[in-house]
Legacy VTK file of the C-alpha trace (Angstrom):
# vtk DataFile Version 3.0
C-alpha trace
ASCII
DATASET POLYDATA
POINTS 200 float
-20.720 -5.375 31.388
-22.982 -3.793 34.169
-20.346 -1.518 35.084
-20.159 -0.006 31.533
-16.344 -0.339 31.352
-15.866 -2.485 28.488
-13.852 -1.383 25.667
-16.134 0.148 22.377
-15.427 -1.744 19.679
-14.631 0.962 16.505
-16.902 0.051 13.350
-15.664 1.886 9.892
-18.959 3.569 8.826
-20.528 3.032 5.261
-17.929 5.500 3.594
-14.919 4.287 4.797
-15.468 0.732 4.070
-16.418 2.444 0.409
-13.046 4.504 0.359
-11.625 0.909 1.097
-12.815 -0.369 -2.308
-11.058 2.489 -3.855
-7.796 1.633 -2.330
-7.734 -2.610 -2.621
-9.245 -1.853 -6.033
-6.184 0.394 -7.154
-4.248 -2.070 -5.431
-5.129 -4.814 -7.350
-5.069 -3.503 -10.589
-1.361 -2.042 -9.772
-0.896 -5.792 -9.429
-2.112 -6.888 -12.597
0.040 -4.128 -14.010
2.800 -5.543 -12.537
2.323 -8.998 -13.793
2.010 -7.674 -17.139
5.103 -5.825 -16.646
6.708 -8.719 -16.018
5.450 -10.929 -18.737
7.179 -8.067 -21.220
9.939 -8.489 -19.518
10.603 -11.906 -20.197
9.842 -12.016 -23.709
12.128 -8.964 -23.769
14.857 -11.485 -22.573
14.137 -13.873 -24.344
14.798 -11.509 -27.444
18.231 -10.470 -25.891
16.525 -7.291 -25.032
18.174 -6.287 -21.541
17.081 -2.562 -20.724
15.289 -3.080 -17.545
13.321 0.251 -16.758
14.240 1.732 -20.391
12.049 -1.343 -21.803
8.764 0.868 -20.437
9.954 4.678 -21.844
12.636 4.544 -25.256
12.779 1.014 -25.962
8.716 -0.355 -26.357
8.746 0.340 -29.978
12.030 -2.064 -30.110
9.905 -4.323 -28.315
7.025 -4.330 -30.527
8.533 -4.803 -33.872
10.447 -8.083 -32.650
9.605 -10.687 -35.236
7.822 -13.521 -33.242
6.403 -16.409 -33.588
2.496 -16.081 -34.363
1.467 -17.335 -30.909
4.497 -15.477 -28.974
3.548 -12.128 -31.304
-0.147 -12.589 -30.483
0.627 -12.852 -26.104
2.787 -9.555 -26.875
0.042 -7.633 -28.615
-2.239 -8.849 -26.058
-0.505 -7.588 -22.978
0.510 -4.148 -24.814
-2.816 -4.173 -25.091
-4.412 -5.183 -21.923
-0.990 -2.219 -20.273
-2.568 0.287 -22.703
-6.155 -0.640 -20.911
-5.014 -0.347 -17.297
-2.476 2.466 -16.999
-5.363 5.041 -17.576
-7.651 3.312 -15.107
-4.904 3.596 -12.619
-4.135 6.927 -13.143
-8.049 7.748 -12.543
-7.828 5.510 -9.570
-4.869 7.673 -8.156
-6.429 10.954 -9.500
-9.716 10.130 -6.876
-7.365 8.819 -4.671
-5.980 12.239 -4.201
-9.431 14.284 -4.397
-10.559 11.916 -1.097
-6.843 13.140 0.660
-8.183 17.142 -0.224
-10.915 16.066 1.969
-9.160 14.580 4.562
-7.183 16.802 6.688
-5.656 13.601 8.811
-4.610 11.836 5.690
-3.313 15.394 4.628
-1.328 15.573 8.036
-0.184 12.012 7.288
1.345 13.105 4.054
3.521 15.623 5.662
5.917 12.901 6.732
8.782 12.143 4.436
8.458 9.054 1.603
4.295 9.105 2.746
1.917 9.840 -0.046
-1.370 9.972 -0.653
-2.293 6.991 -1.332
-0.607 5.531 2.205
-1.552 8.191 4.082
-5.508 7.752 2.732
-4.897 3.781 3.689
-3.354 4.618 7.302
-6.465 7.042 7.797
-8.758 4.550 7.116
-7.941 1.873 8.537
-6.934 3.345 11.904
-10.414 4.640 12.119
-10.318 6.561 15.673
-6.737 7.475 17.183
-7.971 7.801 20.419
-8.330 4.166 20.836
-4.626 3.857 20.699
-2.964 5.305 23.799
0.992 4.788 21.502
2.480 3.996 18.377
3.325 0.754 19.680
-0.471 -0.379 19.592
-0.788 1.237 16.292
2.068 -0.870 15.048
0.635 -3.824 16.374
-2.789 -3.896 15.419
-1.615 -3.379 11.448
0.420 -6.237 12.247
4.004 -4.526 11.740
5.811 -5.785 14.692
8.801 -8.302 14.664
7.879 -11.429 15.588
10.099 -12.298 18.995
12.230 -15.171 19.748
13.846 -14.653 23.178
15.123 -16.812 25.371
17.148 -15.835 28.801
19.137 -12.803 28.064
18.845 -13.311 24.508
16.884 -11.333 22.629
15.916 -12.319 18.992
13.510 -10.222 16.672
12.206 -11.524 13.185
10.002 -10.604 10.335
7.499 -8.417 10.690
4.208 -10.389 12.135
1.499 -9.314 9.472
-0.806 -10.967 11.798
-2.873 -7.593 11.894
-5.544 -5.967 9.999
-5.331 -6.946 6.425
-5.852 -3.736 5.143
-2.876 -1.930 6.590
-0.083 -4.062 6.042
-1.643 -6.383 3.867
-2.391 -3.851 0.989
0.975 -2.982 -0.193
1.205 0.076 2.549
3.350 -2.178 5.215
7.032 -0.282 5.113
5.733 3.384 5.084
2.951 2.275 7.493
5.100 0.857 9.317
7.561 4.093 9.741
4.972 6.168 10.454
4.108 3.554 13.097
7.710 3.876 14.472
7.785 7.688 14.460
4.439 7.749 16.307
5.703 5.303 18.980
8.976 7.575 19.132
7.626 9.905 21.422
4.268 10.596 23.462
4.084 14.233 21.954
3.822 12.992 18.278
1.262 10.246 18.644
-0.810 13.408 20.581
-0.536 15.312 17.158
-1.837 12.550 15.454
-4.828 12.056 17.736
-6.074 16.087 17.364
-5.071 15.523 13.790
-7.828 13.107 13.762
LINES 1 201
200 0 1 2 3 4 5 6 7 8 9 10 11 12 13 14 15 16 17 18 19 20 21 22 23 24 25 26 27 28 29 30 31 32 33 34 35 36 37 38 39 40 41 42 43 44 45 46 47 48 49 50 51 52 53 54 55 56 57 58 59 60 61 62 63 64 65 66 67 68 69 70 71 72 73 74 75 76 77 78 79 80 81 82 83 84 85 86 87 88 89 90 91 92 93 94 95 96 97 98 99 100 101 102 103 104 105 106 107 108 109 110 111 112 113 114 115 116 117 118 119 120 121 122 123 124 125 126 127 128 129 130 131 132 133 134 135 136 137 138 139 140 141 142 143 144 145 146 147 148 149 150 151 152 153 154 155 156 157 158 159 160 161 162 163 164 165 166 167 168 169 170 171 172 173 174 175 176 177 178 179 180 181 182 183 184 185 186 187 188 189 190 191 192 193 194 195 196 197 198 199
């Protein structure tokens, strides 16, 4: 400590921890979309409905004029109505998801790479914070907790699932597989991860 040479530790400022909400808010309600979504579903099979993704574009009206039972009829009306509630407030979500991204020219770099949107590109940004205090893609993999967990013993060398044992925001938000190949591309070579780091 007198010499000066311990490491900085990086606090996200006021706005990112903000731009956080926005993502783990979207997040969540995607979630409760998703539980809905299954819900239909069921009573869908339990009606001998089987149509799988069709259920959500040709077939809803087939859904709702099932004759049911007055309490089964009245938990389908309420989740139409509660999915008629949430898919605009998603699409807002996304929609100032992707005016934050015009913003950012590192998430916008981000989003270059193949099967990375917005919305993980936005995450990645923000909760890597400042690239230079990763000298690889290994550390970056690491501290968003996407590395195998490792079993070895002698010559043998045995890798697992992937740790999650990093920040909670990164893998933990629903962002861990194209996080995690970005991650992997950045640790590929020295040249990349340098992009990254004047990207940001």
């Amino acid at each position: 400590m007198l010499k000066d040479d311990s490491p900085r530790i990086w606090v996200p400022s006021w706005e990112n921890r903000d731009l956080r909400q926005l993502l783990w808010h979207r997040h969540r309600m995607v979630q409760a979309r998703t539980r809905i979504l299954n819900q239909l579903q069921a009573v869908a099979l339990n009606e001998g409905l089987r149509c799988k993704k069709r259920l959500w574009r040709s077939e809803r009206q087939r859904l709702e004029s099932f004759p049911l039972a007055p309490w089964a009829s009245r938990r389908r009306r309420d989740l139409l109505e509660l999915l008629d509630r949430l898919n605009p407030s998603i699409a807002e979500l996304s929609q100032a998801v992707e005016q934050e991204v015009e913003k950012c020219p590192e998430a916008q770099r981000l989003a270059t790479h193949p099967g990375v949107g917005p919305i993980t590109a936005l995450a990645f940004v923000l909760i890597i914070g400042k690239a230079e205090r990763f000298s690889c893609g290994k550390q970056v993999a690491s501290y968003l907790g996407l590395v195998p967990v490792e079993e070895s013993s002698g010559n043998k060398r045995r890798l697992g699932h992937i740790t999650k044992q990093g920040s909670a925001g990164g893998g933990g938000a629903g962002y861990g597989r194209q996080s995690s190949a970005m991650a992997q591309r950045l640790a590929a070579t020295k040249t990349q991860f340098i992009v990254f780091q004047k990207a940001a």
